[in-house]
N, C-alpha and C positions, 0 to 999 in steps of 0.2 A: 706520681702517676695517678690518674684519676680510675676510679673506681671502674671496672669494666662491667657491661649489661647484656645479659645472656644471652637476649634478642639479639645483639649484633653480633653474637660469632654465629648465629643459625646464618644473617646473612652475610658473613663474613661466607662459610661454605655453600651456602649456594652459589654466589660470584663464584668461587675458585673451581666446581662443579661444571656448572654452563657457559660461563665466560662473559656472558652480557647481561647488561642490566635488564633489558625486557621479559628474557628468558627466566631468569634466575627470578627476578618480579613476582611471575608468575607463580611459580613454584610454591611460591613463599604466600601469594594469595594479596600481595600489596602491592602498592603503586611504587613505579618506580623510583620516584623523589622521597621518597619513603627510606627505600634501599639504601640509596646512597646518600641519606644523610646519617644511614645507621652505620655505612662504611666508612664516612669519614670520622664519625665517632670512635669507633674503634681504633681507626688508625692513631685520632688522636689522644686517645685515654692510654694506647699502648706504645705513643710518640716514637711510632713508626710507619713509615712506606708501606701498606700492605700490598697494591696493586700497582700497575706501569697502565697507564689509560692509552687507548691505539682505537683510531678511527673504526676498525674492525672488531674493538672488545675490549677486555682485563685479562691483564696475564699475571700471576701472582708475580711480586720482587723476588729476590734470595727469604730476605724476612718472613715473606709472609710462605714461602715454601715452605721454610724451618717448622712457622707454628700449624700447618695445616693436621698432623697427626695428631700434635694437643688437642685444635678443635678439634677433629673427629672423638678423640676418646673422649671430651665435655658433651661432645654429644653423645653417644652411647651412653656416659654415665647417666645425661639427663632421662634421656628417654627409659633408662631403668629403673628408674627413681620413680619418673607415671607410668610403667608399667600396671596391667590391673592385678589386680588382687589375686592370693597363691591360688584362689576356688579357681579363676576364671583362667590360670596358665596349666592349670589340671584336665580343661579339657583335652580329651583324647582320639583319634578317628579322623576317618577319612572323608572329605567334602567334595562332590562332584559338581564340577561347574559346567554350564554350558556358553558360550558366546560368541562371537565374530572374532575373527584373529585378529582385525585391528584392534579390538578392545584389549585384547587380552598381552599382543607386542607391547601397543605404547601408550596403553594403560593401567593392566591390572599386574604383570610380569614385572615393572620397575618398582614397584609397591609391598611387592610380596614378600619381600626381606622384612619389612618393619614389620607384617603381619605375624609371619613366623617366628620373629623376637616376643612376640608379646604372647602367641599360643604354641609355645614349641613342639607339643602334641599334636596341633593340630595339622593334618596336612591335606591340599587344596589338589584335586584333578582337575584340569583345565581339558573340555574337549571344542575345540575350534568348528570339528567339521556338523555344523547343527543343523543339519538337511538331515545327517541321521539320527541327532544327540532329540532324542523325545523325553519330557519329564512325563508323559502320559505310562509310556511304558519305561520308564524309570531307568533311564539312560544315563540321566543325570538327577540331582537333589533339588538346583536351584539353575538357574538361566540370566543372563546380561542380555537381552535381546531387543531388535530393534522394532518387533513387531507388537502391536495389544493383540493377547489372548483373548481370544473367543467363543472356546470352549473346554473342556475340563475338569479336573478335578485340580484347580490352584489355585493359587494366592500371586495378585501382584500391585505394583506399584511405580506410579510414573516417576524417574528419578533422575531425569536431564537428555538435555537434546546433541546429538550429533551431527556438525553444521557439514556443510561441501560449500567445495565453488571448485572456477573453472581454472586450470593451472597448467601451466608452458612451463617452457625451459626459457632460459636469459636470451637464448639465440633466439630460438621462435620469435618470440617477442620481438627482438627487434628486425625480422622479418614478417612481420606479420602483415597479412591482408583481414582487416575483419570482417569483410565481407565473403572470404572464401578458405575461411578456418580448416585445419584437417582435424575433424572429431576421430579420439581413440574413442570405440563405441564396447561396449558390451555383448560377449556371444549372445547367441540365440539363444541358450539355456537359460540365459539371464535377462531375457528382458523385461521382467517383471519389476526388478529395481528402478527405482523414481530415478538413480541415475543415466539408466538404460533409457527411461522414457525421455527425458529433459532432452537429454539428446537426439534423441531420433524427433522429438519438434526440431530440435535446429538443423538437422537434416533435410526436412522434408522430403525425404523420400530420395536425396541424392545417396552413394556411399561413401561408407566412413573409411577414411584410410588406414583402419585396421583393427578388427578386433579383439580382445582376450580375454582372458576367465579369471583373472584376481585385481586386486587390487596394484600386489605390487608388480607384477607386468605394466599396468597401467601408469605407475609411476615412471618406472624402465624406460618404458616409450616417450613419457614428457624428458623425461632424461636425456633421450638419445637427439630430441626434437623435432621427433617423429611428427607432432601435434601437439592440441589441447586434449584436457580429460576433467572429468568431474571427480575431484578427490574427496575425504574427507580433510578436514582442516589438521585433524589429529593427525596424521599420517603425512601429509605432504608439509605442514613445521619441520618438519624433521630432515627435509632436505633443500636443495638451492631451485626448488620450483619458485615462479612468481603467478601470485595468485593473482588474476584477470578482476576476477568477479564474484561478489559471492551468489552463489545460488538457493536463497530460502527455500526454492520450493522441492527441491532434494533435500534437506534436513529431516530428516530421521530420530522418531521419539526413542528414548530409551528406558527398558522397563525392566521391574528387578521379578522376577517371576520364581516362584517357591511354589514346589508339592503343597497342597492344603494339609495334609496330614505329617508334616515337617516342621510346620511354623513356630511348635513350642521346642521343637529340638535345638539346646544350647547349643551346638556343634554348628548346627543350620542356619540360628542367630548372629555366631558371633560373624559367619563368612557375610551374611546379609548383606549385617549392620556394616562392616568391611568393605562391601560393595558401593552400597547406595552412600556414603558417605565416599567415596573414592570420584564417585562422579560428580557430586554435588560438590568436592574442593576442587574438582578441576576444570570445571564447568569453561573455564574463558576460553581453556583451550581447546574443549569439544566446536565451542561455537567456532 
């Protein structure tokens, strides 16, 4: 048996994790052919069948079900091993985050295990609703937000873009007229969003066949086939939407925003550094 290489079981469990190569790719931050030639390594160093290949994805064999708990505990034991240092698992206290719920569902919520492994003290408040979440009046510590600061008393820093486009459901699509689209639009409370506007140019002024107040209504409705909607990319991956088109000019900067009188706080630090590095690995799948 040939010697096995650590990197392949990290994509040994992302396969078994996501089920496809693009997905799992992604995760992992490398190209696909990448992947599976680390998968077929493994298979062959451990001269076994680990996956059943199906037009639709990877399903693990019997085999590879057997060793899936192995890898997870190689993982855990690895990631113990680079944990940081006793100083830095000693931090203690609570960290107020502010951001969009997209960010925070299918961004910073699937992450937040590894963080809590590494600062077991430390525990993170996520508040979504940031129409009230003010860092001026101290609502929260630090902020994940799509807007630059203007004024205040903070600290921030540009740290990845959050892409859209425009996205149906399978039916639509193959009923579509493009010349006489049904836009999901945005309430009135919202039309200040570059989504809201995007749309109301394609509108010109006719109406939208329906509007609503979140994001995932928005999805709901491409679900149901109600119409088209301007998602973010991040959100609509994660379901059987098909993306039309991308929209550049809805992309949304994102910015990591910290109290000025916080920035030397190790607790405030380590959530940051957590943050801005959270976006910056997952960058493909923002765009």
């Amino acid at each position: 048996m040939k010697e096995m290489i650590w990197d392949d079981t990290k994509a040994f469990l992302a396969l078994a994790r996501f089920g496809t190569l693009t997905v799992a790719a992604k995760s992992l931050d490398m190209g696909i052919a990448t992947l599976s030639r680390k998968i077929e390594r493994l298979e062959q160093s451990l001269q076994t069948p680990l996956f059943l290949r199906f037009q639709t994805g990877y399903q693990l064999t019997d085999e590879g079900k057997n060793l899936l708990n192995k890898a997870e505990a190689m993982e855990a034991a690895a990631f113990a091993f680079t944990k940081s240092a006793k100083k830095e698992s000693q931090l203690i206290g609570r960290v107020k985050v502010a951001t969009a719920e997209n960010l925070a569902t299918h961004l910073i919520l699937p992450a937040l295990g590894r963080f809590q492994q590494t600062y077991p003290n430390l525990h993170i408040d996520i508040v979504t609703d940031i129409h009230t979440a003010n860092l001026h009046r101290r609502d929260a510590d630090l902020a994940l937000r799509m807007v630059r600061p203007t004024n205040g008393n903070v600290s921030f820093q540009h740290v990845g873009t959050l892409g859209y486009g425009l996205y149906c459901s399978t039916h639509y699509q193959k009923e579509r007229d493009d010349a006489n689209d049904n836009f999901i639009q945005w309430g009135e409370h919202y039309e200040h969003l570059p989504a809201a506007q995007w749309i109301a140019n394609q509108l010109a002024g006719k109406e939208p066949i329906i509007t609503t107040t979140s994001v995932a209504t928005q999805v709901s409705a491409c679900l149901a086939g109600i119409g088209v909607a301007v998602l973010p990319h991040l959100v609509a991956q994660h379901t059987e939407l098909v993306c039309l088109i991308d929209t550049p000019e809805v992309n949304q900067e994102i910015y990591l925003v910290i109290q000025t009188d916080l920035t030397q706080s190790k607790r405030t630090r380590a959530v940051a550094d957590f943050l801005s590095e959270l976006v910056k690995t997952h960058q493909d799948r923002l765009n």
